[in-house]
N, C-alpha and C positions, 0 to 999 in steps of 0.2 A: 504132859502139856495138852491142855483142850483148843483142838483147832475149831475154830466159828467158821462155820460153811454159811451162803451166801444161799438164804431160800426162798430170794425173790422169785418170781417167774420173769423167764426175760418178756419182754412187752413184744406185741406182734407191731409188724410195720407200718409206720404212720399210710392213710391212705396218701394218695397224692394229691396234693392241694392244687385243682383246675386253674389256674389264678389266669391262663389263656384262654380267650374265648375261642368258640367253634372257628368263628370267621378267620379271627386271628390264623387260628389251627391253620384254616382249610388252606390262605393264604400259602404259610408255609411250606406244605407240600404240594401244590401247587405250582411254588419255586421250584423247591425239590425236583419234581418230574419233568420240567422245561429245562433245566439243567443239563438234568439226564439225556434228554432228545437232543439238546446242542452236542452234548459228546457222543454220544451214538451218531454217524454220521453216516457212518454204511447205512444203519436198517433207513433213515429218512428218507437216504438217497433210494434205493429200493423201493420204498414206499411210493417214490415221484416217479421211478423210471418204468417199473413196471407197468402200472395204468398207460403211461403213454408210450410205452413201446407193444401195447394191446391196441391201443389204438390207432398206432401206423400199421400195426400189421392189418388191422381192419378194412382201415380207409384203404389202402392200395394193394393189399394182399387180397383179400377177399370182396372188396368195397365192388371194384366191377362186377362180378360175378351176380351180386347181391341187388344191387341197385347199376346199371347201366349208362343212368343219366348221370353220375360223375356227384347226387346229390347225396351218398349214404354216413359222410360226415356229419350232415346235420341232425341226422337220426341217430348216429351210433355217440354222439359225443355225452348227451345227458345219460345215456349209460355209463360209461365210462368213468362220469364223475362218480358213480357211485361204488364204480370196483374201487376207484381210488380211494374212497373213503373207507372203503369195508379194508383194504389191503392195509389203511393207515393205522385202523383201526384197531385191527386184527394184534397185533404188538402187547396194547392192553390187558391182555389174559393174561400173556407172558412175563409182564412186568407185576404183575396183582399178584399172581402164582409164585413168583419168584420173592417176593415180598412177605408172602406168609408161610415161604418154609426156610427162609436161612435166617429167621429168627429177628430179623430188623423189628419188627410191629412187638416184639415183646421188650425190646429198646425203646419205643416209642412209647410203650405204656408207663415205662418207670419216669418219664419225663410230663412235667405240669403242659402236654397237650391233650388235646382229643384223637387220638388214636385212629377213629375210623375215620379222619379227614383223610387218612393217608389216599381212601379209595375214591373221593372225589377229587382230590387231587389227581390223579393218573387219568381222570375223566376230563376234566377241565384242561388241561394240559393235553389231551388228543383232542379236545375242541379245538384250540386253538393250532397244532398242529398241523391237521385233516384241512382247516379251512384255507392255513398258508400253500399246502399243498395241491389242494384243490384249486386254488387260483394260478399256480405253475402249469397244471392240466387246463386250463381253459385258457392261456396266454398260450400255448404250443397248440390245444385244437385251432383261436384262430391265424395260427401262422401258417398252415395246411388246408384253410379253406371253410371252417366252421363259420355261418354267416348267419346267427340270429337276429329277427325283428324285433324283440323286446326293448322297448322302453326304461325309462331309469325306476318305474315302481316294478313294471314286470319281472325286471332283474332284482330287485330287493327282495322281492316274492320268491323268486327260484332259490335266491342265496340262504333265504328263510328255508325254506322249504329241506332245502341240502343240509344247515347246519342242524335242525330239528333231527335229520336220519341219522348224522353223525353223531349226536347224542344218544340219539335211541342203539343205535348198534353200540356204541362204546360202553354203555350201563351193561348192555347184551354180553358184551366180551368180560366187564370188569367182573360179571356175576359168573361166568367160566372160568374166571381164573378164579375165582374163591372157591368153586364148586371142586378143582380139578386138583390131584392129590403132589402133582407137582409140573415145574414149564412145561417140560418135553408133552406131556399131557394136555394142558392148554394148550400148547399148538398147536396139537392135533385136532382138539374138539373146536375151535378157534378158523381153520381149515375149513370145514367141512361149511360153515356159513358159508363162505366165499364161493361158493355155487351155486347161491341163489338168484343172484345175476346173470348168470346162463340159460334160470329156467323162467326167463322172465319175457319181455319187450327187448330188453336193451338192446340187443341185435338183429334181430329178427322179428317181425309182427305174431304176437302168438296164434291170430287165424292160418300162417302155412305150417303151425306142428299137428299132430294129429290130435284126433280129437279129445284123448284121455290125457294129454301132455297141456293142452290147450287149457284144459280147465283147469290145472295146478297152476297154470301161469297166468293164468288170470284170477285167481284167487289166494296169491301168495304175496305177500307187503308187497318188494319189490318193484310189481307191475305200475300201480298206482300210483310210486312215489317216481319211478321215471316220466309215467305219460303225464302228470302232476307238472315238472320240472320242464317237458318239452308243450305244453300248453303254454306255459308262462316264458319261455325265450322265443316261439315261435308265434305265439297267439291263435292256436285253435280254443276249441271248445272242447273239456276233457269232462264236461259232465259231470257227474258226482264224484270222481275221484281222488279231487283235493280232499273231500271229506273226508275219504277211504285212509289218505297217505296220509292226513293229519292223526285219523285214529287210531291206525297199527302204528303210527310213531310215539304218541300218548299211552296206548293199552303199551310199547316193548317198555317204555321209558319206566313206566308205574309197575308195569311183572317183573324187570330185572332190576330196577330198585329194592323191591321187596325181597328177592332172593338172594341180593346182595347181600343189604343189611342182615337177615337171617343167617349166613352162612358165616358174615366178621363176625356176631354174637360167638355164634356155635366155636368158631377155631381160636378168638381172641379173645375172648371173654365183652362181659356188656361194659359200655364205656356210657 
């Protein structure tokens, strides 16, 4: 008896038909990630309590010491907002990291989305985040005594000014967690930003560090986008350094865009 063997080749896998737009996509996980943050509730809360249990220990732990006159709230608070947003922030590695190693993003790819939405999502979703957060830190700065003169354009300005860095750092973080071989490693590298803050204004004027300390803190993002922030709730005159905070927000925002995208290519393949 002649058995007929079957000497098709089998066919390789249809691609996947996009039939979802990016936006659609980006939509999606965008859900997805705000989800996520409602059930995570510990790290949120961390996220809100930290910043402002920095900032009581500031104002009345250290505040006399530092400032005298009982004003060092007004100076230390637009710092502040920006540990909070760097702390909020900070999460993002951890979540991008965690996403491209337990295999989720290669689930995503068999499905008619766009794939790399996943990482603007986790972006847009610490926008939104950071900024609810941010407004919890500045309803408890003014319960303590925080008393800015800004205006209702100077506070759109500041509020601009805030959510521009919390973009810029969260591209920053989303591009560490791509880079970083897995969370426990985002976090760590994720870390180490979060002390840029210290070596800046936020607490202290960089003219009483010394003089080699002096010139990293004044020429390191940070500076700029705090004295940027305390111009516009205060109304000094901060001189060219909106310029400065808008363009180290623009140059992080456009380098860790680009090292982003290069890195989901590299681990996810091109979408």
């Amino acid at each position: 008896m002649t058995v007929a063997l079957d000497t098709r080749q089998t066919a390789a896998p249809a691609a996947v038909d996009r039939t979802v737009s990016r936006l659609t996509s980006t939509v999606v996980f965008v859900g997805r990630s705000l989800r996520h943050t409602v059930r995570n509730v510990e790290a949120l809360t961390m996220a809100i309590l930290l910043p402002i249990m920095l900032m009581l220990l500031f104002t009345y732990v250290f505040g006399g010491a530092i400032d005298g006159g009982g004003d060092y709230v007004n100076y230390v608070v637009p710092g502040i907002i920006l540990l909070c947003a760097g702390f909020g922030s900070s999460s993002t590695a951890v979540d991008v990291a965690d996403d491209m190693t337990n295999g989720i993003v290669d689930r995503f790819r068999t499905m008619p989305l766009h794939a790399n939405g996943v990482i603007t999502g986790h972006v847009v979703a610490s926008l939104v985040r950071n900024l609810l957060a941010t407004g919890v830190v500045i309803g408890v700065a003014l319960a303590v005594g925080f008393r800015p003169t800004a205006n209702a354009a100077q506070w759109l300005g500041a509020i601009a000014v805030i959510a521009l860095f919390i973009l810029a750092i969260t591209w920053l973080y989303a591009a560490i967690g791509l880079a970083a071989k897995n969370p426990t490693a985002a976090n760590g590298y994720g870390f180490a930003l979060l002390f840029l803050p210290y070596l800046s204004s936020a607490f202290v004027p960089t003219d009483t560090m010394p003089t080699w300390l002096q010139w990293i803190a004044e020429n390191q993002p940070i500076t700029p986008i705090i004295e940027t922030i305390r111009s516009l709730l205060f109304g000094t005159d901060a001189g060219t350094r909106p310029l400065w905070a808008i363009g180290w927000c623009l140059a992080i925002i456009v380098g860790a865009y680009l090292w982003a995208a290069i890195q989901f290519r590299r681990k996810a393949g091109r979408r």
